[in-house]
N, C-alpha and C positions, 0 to 999 in steps of 0.2 A: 520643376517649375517650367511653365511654357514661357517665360517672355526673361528668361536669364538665369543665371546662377549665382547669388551676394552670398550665398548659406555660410561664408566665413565669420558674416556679421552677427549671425546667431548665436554662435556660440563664445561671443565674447563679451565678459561684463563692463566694458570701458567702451567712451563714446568715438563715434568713429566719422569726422569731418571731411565732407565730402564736397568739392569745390574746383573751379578750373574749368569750365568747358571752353577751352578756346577751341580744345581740337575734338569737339562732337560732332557728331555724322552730320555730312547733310541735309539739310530740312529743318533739323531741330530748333528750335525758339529761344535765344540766348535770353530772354525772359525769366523761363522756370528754373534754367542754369547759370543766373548771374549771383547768385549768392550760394552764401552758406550752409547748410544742414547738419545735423548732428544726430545719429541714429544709434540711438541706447539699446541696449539690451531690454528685453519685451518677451516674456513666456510665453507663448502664444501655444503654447499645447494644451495648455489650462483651456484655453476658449475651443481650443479644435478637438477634445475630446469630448465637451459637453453640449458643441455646437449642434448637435441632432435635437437635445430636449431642450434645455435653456443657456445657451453661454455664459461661461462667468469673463469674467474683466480679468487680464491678462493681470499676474504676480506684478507688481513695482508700481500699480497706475493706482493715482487718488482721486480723487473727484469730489465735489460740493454740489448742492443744489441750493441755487438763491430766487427766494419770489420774494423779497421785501428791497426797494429800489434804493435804500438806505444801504445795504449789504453792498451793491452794486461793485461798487470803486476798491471796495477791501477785495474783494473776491478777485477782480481782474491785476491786480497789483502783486498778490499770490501768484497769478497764475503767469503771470509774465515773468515773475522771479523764476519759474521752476524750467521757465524755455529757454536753454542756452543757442540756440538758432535765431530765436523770437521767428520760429514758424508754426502760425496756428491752422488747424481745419474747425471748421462751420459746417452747421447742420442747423437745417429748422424742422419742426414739426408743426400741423395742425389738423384741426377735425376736418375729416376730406370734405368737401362741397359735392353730396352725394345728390344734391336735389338741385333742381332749376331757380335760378335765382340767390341760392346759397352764396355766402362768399365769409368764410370765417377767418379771424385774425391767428395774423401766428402766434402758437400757444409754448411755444418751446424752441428758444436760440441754444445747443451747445456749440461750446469753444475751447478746444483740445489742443495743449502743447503735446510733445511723447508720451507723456509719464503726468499729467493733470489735467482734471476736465473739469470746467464749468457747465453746470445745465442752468440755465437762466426761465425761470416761467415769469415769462412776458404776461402772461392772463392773467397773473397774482397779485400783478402788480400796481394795477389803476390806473395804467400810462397816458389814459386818453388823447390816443392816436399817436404819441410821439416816445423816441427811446428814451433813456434814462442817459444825462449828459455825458457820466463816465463813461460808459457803454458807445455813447458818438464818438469820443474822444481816442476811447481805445480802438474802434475801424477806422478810422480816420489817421491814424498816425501812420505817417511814413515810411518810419525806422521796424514797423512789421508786415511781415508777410500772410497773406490768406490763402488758404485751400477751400476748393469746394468741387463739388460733381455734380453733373446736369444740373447746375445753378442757376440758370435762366427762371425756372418755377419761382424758385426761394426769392427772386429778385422781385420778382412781379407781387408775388403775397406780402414781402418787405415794405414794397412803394403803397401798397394800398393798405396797407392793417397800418403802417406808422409816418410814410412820407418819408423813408430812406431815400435818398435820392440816386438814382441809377449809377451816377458816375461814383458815388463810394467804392463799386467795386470793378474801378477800370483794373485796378492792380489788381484781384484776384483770378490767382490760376487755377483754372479748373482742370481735375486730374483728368477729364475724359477727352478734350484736348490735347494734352501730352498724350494719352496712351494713342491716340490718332499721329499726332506727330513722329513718335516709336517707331511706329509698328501699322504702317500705313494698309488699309485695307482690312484691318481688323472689324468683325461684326458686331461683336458682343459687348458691350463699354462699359455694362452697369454695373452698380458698385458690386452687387453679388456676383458676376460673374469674374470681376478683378480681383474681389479677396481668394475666388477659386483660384485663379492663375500665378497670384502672386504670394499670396500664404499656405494656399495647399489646402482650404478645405472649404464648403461651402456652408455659408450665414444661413442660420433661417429668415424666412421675409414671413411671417403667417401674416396673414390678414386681420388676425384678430388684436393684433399688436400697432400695425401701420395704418390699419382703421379705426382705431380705439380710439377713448377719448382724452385727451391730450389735456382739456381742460379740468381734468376730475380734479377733486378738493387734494386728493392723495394718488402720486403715481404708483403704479406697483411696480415691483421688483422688475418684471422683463421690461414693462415699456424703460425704466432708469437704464436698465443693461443695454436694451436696444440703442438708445440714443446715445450713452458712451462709446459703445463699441462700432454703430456707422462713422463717430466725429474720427473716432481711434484708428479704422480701418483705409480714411481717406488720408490722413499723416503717414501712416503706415507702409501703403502702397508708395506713394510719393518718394517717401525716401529711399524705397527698393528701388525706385527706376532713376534716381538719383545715382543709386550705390552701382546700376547696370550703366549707366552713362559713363558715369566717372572710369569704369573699368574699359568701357571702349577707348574714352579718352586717352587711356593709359598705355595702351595696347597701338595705339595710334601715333604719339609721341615716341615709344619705343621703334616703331618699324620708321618713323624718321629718323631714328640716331642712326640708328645701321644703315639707310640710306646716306646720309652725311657721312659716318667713318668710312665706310667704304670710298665712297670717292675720291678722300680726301689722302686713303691709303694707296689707291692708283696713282697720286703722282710721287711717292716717298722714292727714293733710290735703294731701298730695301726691298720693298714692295715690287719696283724694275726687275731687283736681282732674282726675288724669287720666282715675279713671271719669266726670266729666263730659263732659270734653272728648271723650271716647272717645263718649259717648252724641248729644253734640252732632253728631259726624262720621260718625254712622250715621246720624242724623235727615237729612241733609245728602245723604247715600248713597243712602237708599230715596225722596228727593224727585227726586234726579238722575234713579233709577231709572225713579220715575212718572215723570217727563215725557218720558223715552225711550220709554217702552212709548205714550205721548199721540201724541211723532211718527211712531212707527213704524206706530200704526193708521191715523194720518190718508195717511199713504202709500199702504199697503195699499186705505185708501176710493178716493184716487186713481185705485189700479192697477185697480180693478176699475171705474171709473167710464170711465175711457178706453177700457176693453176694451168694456164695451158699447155705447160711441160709433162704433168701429170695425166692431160688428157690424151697427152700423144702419147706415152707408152702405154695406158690402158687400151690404146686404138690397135697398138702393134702386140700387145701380146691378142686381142681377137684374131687378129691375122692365122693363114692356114697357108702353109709354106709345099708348094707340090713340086 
């Protein structure tokens, strides 16, 4: 992974609570780090070995599709049961505005705990112009959190297809902001190239999928996949940088204890004695030393003293005696 190592999280079938950023790096937004998360187990090899032709939906994840506004309130009561965080990610879909003039309503809200999605078809429903109250009730609450990426679009199609009103989503955190706050100077933010970095393979995006028609009587198979698996991929990542956080955090608290123990060990009278004793066995160490370095010259004087003893009788037997 380019932007950290949780891979302990993977391979464990129990939720793993991830919380505490007092001691996160600096910069960071104690915002996206004041609460809770909870990050389940998620097969996500299922999706990254078929992510070339069509992804399937990671092992443990449910999902419903509702276009009758009566269903509404059941659906979202489900779904809030199944978030033991109550952290959701949001996704819209709609028919692109390929032409001049164009401006089509959003045709499709998902809304994804870990492990449940709703897909909501807004065009199904007859809303004329406004959400279904459950639906206001449940963005609007407090007591949960939102995900979303490059969210500023989805804002703008919200205000105009139903009269969402902008400040609904002051509290939502958008993950391409965090991964800016991370990992400052980063290029690439979009979600396909974040599930690269942080799950390890890449999404397909076809065209034929993200420009399809959102409003057809009946979705098919990829475009339901598609849209589970973007709401699925922006929780997903989120809680990875969560789980990368929290380990800095961790990592950062720990090199403060040792700053504290230590200090607190320099004034103990055990602590004195063994820097004595510690200073004594150096005084001890560099005496050994000198006198190693005293016999090893006295050698050396030796070696050169017998060398030129050698050269003088080799000099007197050339000698010729008349």
């Amino acid at each position: 992974m380019m932007y950290g190592d949780c891979s302990i999280l993977s391979d464990t079938s129990s939720d793993v609570s991830l919380s505490d950023c007092a001691s996160s790096p600096t910069g960071i937004s104690p915002k996206w780090c004041s609460f809770n998360v909870t990050h389940p187990h998620l097969y996500w090899a299922k999706t990254e070995i078929s992510a070339e032709l069509s992804p399937e939906i990671p092992d443990g994840v449910t999902c419903e599709i509702v276009a009758n506004p009566a269903k509404v309130a059941v659906s979202l009561n489900k779904l809030y049961h199944t978030s033991p965080d109550k952290v959701f990610a949001l996704d819209c879909e709609w028919i692109p505005n390929l032409n001049k003039g164009e401006r089509h309503p959003v045709a499709l809200l998902t809304i994804a705990s870990a492990s449940h999605v709703v897909l909501l078809r807004l065009c199904k429903m007859r809303l004329e112009g406004r959400l279904p109250g459950a639906l206001i009730e449940f963005l609007e609450d407090p007591e949960l959190q939102f995900l979303g990426t490059g969210w500023s679009s989805d804002v703008c199609e919200l205000e105009h297809s139903y009269g969402v009103p902008r400040a609904t989503w002051d509290r939502l955190i958008d993950l391409q902001k965090v991964v800016r706050e991370m990992y400052p100077g980063t290029e690439k933010i979009g979600l396909k190239h974040l599930v690269w970095q942080f799950l390890g393979f890449w999404p397909p995006k076809g065209s034929e999928i993200t420009l399809g028609d959102w409003e057809a009587p009946w979705l098919s198979r990829a475009q339901i996949n598609y849209a589970i698996l973007d709401a699925l991929y922006v929780g997903e990542i989120f809680r990875w940088m969560r789980c990368i956080q929290a380990r800095w955090a961790e990592e950062r608290a720990m090199r403060g204890w040792y700053t504290r123990h230590w200090a607190q060990q320099r004034h103990t009278p055990r602590f004195q004695k063994q820097k004595e004793d510690g200073a004594k066995q150096a005084e001890a160490l560099r005496t050994a030393e000198e006198a190693q370095r005293e016999y090893e010259e006295q050698l050396a004087a030796q070696d050169e003293f017998e060398a030129e003893q050698r050269q003088l009788v080799l000099g007197m037997r050339a000698c010729s005696v008349y």
